[in-house]
N, CA, C and O atoms as a Tinker XYZ file with bonds, in Angstrom:
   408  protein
     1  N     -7.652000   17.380000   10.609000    73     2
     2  CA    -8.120000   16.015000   10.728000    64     1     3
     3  C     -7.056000   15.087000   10.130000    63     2     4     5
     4  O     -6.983000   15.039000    8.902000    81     3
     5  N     -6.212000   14.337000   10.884000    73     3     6
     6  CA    -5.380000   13.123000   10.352000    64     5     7
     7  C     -6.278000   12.263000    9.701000    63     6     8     9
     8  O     -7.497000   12.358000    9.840000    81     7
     9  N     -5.622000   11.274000    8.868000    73     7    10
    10  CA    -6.261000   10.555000    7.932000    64     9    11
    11  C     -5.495000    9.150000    8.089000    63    10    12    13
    12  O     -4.265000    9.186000    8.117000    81    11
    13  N     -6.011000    8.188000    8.171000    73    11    14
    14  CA    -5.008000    6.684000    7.926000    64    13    15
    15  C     -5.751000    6.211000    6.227000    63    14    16    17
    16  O     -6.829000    6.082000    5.648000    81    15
    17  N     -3.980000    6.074000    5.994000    73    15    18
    18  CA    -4.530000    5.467000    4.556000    64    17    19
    19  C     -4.238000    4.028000    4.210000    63    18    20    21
    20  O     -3.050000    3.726000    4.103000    81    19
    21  N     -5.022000    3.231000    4.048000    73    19    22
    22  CA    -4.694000    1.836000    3.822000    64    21    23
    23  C     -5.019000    1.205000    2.594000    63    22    24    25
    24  O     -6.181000    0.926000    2.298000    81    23
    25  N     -3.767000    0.900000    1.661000    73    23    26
    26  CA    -3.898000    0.186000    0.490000    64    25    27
    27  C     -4.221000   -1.478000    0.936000    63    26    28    29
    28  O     -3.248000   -1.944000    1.529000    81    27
    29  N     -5.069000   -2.213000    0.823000    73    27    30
    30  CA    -5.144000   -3.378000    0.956000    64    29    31
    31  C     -5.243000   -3.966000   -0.207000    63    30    32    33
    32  O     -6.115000   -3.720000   -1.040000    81    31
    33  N     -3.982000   -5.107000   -0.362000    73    31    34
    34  CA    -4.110000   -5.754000   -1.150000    64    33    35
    35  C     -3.987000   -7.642000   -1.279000    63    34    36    37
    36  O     -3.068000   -8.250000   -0.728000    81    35
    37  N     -4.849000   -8.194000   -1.922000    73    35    38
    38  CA    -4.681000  -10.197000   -1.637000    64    37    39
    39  C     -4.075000  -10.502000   -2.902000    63    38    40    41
    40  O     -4.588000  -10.081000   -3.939000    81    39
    41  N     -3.005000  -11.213000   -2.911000    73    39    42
    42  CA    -2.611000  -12.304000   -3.980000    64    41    43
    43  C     -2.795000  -13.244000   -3.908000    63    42    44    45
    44  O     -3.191000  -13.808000   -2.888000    81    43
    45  N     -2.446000  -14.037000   -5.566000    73    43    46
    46  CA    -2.408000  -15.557000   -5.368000    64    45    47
    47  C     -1.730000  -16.134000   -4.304000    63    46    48    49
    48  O     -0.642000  -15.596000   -4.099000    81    47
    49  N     -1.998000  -17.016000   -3.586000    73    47    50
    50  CA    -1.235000  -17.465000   -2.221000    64    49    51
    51  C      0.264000  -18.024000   -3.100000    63    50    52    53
    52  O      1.392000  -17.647000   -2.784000    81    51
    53  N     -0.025000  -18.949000   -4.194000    73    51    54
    54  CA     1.282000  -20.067000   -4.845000    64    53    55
    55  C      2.033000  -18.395000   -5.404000    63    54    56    57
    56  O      2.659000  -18.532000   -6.455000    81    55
    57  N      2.032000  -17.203000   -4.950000    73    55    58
    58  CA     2.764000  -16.194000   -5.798000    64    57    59
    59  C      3.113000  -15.384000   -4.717000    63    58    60    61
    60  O      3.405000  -14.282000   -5.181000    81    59
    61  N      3.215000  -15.390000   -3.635000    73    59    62
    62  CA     3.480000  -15.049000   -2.389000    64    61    63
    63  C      4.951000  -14.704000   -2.516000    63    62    64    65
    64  O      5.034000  -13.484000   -2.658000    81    63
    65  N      6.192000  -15.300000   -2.524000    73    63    66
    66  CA     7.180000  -14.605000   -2.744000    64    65    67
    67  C      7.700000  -13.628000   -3.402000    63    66    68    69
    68  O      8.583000  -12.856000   -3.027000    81    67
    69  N      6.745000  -13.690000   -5.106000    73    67    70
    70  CA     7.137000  -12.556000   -6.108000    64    69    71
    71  C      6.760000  -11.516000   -5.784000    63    70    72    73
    72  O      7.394000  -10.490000   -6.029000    81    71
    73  N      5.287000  -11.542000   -4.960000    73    71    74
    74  CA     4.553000  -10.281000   -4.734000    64    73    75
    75  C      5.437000   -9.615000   -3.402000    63    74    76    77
    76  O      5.493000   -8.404000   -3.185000    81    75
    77  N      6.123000  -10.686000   -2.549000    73    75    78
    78  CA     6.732000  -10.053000   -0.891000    64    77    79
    79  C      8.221000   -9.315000   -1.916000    63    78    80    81
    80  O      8.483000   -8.171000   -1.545000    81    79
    81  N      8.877000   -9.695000   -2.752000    73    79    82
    82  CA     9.816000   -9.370000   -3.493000    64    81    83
    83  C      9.593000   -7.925000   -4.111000    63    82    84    85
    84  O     10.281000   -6.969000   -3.753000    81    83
    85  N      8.661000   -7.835000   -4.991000    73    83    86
    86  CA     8.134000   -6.287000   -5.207000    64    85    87
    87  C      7.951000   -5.347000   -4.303000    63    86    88    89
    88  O      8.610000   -4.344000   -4.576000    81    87
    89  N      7.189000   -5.236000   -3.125000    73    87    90
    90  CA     6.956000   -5.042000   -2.241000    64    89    91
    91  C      7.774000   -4.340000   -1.752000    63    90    92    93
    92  O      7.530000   -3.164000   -1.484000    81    91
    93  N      9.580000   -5.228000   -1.399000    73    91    94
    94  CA    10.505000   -4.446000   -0.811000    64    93    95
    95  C     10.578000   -3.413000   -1.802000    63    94    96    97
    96  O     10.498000   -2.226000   -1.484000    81    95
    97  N     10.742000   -3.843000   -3.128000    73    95    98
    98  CA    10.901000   -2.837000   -4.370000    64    97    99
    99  C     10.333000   -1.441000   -3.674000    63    98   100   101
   100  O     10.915000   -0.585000   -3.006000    81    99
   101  N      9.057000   -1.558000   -4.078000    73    99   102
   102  CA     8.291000   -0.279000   -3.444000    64   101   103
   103  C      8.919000    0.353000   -2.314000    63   102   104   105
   104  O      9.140000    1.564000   -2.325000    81   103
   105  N      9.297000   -0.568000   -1.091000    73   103   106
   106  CA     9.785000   -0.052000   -0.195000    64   105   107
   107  C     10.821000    0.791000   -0.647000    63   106   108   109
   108  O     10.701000    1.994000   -0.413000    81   107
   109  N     11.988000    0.315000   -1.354000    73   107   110
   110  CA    12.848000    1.027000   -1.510000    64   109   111
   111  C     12.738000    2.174000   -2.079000    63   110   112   113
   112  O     13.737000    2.890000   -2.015000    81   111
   113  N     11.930000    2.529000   -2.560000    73   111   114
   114  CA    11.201000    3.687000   -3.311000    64   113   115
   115  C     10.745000    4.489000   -2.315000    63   114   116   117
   116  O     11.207000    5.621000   -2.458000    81   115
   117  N      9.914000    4.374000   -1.203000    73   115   118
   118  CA     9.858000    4.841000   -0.418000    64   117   119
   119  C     10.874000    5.427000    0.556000    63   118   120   121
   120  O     10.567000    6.431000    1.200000    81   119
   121  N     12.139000    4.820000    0.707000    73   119   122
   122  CA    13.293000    5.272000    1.308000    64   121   123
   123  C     13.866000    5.882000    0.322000    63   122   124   125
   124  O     14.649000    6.780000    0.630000    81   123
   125  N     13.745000    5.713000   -0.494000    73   123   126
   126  CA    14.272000    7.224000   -1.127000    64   125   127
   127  C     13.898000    8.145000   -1.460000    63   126   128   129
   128  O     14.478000    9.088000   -1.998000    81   127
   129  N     12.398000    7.936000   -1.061000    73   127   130
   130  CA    12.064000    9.675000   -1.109000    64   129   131
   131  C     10.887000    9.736000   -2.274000    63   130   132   133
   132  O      9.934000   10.514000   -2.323000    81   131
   133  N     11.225000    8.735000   -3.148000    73   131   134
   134  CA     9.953000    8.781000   -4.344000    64   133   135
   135  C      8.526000    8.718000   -3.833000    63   134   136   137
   136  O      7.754000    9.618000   -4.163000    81   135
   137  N      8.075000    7.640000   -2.985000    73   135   138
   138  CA     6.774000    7.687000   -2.870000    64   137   139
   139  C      7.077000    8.021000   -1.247000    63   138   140   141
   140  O      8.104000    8.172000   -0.585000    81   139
   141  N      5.250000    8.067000   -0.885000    73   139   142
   142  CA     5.755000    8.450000    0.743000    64   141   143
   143  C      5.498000    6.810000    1.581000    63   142   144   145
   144  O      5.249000    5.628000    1.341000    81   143
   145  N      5.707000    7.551000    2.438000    73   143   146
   146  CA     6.406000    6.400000    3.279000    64   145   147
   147  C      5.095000    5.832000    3.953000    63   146   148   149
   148  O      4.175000    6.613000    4.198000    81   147
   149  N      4.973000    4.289000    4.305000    73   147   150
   150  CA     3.844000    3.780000    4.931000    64   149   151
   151  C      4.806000    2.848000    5.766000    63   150   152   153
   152  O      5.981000    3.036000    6.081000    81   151
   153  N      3.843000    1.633000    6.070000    73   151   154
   154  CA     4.163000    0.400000    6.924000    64   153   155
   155  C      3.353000   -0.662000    6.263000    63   154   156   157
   156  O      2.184000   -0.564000    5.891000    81   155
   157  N      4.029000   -1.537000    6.185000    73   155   158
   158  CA     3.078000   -2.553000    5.437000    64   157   159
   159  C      2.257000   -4.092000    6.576000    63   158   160   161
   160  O      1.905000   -4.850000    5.672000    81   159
   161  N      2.215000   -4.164000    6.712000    73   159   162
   162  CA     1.075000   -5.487000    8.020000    64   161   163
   163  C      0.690000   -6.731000    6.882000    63   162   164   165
   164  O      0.615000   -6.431000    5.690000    81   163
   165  N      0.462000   -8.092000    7.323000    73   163   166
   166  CA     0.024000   -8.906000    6.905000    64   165   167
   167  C     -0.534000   -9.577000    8.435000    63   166   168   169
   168  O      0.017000   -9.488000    9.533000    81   167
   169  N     -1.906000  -10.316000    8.046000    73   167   170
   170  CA    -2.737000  -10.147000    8.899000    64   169   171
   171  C     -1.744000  -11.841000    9.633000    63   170   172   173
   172  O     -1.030000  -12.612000    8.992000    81   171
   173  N     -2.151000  -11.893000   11.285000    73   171   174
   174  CA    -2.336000  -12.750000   11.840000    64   173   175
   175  C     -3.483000  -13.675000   12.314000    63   174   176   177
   176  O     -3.546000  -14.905000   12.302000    81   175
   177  N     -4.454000  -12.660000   12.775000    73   175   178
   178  CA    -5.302000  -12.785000   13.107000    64   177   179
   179  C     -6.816000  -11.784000   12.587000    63   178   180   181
   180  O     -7.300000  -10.887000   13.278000    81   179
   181  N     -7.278000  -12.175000   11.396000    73   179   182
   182  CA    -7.588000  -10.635000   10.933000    64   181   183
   183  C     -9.381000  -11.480000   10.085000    63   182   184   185
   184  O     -9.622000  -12.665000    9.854000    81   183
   185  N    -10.032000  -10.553000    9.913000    73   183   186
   186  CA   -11.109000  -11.267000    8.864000    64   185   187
   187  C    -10.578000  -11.223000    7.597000    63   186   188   189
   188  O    -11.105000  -11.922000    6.731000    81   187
   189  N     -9.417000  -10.375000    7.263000    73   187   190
   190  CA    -9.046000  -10.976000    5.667000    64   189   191
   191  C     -7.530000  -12.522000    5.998000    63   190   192   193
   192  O     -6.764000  -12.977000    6.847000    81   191
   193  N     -7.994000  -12.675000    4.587000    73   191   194
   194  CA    -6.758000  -13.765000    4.559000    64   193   195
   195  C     -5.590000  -13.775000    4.612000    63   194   196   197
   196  O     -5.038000  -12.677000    4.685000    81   195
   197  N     -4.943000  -14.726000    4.600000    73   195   198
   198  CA    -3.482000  -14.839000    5.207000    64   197   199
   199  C     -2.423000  -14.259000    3.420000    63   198   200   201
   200  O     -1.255000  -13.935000    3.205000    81   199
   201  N     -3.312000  -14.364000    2.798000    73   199   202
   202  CA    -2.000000  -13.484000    1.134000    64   201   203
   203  C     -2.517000  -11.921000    1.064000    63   202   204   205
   204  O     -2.778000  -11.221000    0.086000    81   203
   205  N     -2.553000  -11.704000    2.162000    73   203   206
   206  CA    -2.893000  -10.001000    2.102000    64   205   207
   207  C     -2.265000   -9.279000    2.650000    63   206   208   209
   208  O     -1.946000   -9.598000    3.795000    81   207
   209  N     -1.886000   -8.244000    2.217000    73   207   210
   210  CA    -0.827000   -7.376000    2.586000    64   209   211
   211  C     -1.271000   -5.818000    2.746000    63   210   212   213
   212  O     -1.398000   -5.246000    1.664000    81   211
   213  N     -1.462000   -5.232000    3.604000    73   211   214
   214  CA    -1.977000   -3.896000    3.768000    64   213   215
   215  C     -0.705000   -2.539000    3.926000    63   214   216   217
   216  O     -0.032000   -2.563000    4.957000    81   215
   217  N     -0.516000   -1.763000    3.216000    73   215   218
   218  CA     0.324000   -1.172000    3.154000    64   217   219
   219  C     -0.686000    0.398000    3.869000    63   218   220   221
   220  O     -1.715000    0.823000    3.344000    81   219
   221  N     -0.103000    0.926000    4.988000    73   219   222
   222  CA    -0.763000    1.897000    5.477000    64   221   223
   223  C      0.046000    3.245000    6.061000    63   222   224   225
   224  O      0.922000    3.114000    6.916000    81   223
   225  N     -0.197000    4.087000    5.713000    73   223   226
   226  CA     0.355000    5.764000    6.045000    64   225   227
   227  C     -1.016000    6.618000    6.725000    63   226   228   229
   228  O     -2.242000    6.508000    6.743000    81   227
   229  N     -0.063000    7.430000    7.202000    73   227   230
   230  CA    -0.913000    8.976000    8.438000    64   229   231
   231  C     -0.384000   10.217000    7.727000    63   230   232   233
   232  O      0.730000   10.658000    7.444000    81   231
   233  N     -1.752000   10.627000    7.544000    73   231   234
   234  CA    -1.149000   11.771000    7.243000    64   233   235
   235  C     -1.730000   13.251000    7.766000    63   234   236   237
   236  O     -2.537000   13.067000    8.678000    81   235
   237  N     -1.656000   13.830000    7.635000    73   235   238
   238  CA    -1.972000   15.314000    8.714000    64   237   239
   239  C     -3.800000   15.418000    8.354000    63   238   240   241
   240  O     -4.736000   15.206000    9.125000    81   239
   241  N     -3.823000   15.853000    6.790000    73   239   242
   242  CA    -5.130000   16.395000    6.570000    64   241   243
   243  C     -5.307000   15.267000    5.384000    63   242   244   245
   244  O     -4.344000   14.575000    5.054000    81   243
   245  N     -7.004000   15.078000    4.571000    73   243   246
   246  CA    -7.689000   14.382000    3.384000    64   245   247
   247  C     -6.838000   15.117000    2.520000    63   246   248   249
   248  O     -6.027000   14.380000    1.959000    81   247
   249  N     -6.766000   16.033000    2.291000    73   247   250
   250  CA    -6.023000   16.957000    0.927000    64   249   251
   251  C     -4.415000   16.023000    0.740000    63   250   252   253
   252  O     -4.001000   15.568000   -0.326000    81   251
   253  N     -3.565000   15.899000    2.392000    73   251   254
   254  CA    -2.217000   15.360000    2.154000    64   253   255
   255  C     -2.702000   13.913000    1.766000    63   254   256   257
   256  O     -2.112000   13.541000    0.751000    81   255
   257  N     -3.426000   13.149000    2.161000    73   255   258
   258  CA    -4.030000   11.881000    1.679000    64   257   259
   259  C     -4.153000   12.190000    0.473000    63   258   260   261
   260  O     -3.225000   11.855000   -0.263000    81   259
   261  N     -5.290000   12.904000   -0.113000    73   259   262
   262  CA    -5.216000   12.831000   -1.845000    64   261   263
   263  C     -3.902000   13.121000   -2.395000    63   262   264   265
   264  O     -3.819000   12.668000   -3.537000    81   263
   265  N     -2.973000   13.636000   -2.054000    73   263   266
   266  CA    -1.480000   13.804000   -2.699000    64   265   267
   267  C     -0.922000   13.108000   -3.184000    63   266   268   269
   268  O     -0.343000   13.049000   -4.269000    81   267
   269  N     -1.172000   11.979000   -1.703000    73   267   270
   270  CA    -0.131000   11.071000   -1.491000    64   269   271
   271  C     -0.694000    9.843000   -2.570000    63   270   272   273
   272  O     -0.080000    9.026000   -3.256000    81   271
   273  N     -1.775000   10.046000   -2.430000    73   271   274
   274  CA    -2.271000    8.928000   -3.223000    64   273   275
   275  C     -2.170000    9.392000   -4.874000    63   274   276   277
   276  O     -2.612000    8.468000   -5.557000    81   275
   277  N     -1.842000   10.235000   -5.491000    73   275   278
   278  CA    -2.019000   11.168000   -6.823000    64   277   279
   279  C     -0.565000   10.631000   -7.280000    63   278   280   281
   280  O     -0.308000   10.271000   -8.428000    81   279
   281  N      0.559000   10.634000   -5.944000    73   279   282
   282  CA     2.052000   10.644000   -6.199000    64   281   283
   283  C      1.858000    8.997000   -6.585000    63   282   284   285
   284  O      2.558000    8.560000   -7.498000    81   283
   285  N      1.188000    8.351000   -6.097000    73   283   286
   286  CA     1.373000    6.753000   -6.391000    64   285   287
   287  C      1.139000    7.022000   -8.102000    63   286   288   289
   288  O      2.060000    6.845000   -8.900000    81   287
   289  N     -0.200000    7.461000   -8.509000    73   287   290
   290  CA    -0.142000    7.304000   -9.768000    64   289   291
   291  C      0.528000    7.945000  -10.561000    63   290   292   293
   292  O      0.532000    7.513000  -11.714000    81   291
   293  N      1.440000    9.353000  -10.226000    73   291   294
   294  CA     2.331000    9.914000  -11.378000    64   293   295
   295  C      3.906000    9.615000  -11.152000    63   294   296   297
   296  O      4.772000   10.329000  -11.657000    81   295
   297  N      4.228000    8.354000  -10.244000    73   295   298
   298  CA     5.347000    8.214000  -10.344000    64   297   299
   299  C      5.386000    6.771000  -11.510000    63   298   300   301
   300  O      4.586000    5.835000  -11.541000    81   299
   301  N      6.665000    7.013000  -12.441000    73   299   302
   302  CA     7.104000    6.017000  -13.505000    64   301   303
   303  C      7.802000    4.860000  -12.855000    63   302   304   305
   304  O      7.985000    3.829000  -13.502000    81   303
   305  N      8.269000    4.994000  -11.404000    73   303   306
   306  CA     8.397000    3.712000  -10.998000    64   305   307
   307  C      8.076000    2.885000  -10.252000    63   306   308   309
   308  O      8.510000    1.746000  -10.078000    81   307
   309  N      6.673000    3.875000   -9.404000    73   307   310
   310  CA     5.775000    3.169000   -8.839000    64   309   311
   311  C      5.166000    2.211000  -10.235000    63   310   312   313
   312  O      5.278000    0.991000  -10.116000    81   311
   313  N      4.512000    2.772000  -11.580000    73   311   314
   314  CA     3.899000    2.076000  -12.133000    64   313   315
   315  C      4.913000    1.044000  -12.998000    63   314   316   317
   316  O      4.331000    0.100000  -13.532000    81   315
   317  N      5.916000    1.100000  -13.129000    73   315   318
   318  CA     7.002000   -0.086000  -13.532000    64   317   319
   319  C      6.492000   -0.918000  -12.447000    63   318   320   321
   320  O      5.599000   -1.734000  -12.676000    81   319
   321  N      6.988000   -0.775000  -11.293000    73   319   322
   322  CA     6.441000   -2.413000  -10.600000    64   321   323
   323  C      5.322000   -2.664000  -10.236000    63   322   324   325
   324  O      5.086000   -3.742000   -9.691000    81   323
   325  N      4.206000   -1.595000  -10.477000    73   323   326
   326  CA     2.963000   -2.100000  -10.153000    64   325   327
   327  C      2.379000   -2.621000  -11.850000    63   326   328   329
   328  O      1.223000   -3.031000  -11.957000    81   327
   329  N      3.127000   -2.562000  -12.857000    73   327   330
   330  CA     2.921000   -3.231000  -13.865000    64   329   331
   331  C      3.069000   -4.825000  -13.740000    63   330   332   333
   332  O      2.409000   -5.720000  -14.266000    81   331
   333  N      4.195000   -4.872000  -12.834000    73   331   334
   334  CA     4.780000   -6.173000  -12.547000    64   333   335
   335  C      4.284000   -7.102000  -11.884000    63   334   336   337
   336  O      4.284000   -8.325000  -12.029000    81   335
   337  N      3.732000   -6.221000  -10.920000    73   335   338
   338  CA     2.479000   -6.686000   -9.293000    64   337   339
   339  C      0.983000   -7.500000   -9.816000    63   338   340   341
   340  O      0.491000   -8.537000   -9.371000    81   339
   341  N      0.463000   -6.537000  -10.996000    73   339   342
   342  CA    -0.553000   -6.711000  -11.309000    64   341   343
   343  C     -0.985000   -7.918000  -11.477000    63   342   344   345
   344  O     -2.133000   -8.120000  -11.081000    81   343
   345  N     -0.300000   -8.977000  -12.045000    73   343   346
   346  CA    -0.712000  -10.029000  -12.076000    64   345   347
   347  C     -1.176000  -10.960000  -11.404000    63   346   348   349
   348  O     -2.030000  -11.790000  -11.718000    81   347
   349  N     -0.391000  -10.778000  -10.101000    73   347   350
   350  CA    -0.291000  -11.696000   -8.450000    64   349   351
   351  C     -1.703000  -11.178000   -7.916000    63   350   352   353
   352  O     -1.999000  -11.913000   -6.974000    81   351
   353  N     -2.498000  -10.416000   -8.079000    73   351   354
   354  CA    -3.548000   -9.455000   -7.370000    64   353   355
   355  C     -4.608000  -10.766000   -7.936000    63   354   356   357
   356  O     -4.626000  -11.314000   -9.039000    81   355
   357  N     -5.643000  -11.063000   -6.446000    73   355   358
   358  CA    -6.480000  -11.285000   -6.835000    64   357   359
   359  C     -7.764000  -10.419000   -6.166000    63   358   360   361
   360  O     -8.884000  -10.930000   -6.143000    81   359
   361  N     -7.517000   -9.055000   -5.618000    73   359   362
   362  CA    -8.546000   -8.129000   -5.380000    64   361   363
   363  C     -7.661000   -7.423000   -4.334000    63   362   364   365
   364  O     -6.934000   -7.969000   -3.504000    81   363
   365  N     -7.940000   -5.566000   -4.611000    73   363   366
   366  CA    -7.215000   -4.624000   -4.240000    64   365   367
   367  C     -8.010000   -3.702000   -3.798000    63   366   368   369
   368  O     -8.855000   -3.511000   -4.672000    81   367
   369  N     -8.236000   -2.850000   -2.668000    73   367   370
   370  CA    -9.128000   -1.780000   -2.497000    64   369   371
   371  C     -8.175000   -0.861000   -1.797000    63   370   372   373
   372  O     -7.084000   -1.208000   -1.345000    81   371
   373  N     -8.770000    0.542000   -1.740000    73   371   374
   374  CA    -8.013000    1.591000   -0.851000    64   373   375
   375  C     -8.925000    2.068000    0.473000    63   374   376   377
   376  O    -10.095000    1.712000    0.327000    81   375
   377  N     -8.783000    2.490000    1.213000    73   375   378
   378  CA    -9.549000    2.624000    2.315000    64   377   379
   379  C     -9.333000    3.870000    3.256000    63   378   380   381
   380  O     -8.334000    3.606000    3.925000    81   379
   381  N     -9.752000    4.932000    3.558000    73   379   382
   382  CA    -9.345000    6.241000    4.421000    64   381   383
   383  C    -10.243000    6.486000    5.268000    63   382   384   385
   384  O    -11.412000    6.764000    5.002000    81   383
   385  N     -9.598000    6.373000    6.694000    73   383   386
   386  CA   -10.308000    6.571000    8.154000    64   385   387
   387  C     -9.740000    7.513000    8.601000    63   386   388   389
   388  O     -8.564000    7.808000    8.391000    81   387
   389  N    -10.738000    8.253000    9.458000    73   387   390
   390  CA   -10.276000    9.695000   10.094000    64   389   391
   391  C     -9.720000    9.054000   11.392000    63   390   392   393
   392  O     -9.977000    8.157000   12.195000    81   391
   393  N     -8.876000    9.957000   11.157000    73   391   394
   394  CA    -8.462000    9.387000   12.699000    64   393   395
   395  C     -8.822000   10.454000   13.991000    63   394   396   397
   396  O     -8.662000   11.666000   14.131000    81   395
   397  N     -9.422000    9.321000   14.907000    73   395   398
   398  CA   -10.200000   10.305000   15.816000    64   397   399
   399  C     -9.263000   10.243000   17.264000    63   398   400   401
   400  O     -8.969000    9.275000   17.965000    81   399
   401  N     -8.933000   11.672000   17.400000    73   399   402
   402  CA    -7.892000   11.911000   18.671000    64   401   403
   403  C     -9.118000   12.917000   19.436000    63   402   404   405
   404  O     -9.752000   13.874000   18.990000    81   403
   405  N     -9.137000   12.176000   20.905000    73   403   406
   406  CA    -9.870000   12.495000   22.018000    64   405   407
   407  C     -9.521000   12.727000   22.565000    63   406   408
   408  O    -10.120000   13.030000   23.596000    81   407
């Protein structure tokens, strides 16, 4: 069973650059191999608001989902910039849908 994993997260709108600035941070972390790799979306047309940023990955099975999500919290430099992030957040949830292939 594939899994989509979606970190959704809203900031202060007036903090919008610091938070798009971190962000690449993470990214770059992700290209190198530290965390795994997603895609990040900000809505156009969406029921959440326009300072939200959804960062989302596929992964094979729930077990590689719990991994992946375990690696967010035991890496030291995911939590260096999500020390940094924290502030800009004004509400964060995680979200996992099966993905259904017919």
């Amino acid at each position: 069973m594939a899994v989509i994993v979606r970190i959704v997260q809203q900031f202060q709108p007036a903090k919008r650059q610091q938070f798009i600035d971190l962000e690449k941070q993470f990214a770059g972390l992700e290209h190198r191999g530290i965390l795994p790799r997603g895609e990040r979306m900000t809505p156009i047309s969406s029921r959440d608001p326009g300072n939200t940023i959804i960062w989302q990955g596929r992964f094979n099975s729930l077990a590689a989902a719990e991994t992946a999500l375990k690696l967010f919290e035991a890496s030291p430099e995911h939590t260096e910039l999500a020390n940094q992030q924290v502030h800009f957040f004004t509400n964060s949830w995680v979200e996992l849908y099966e993905l259904l292939e017919y």
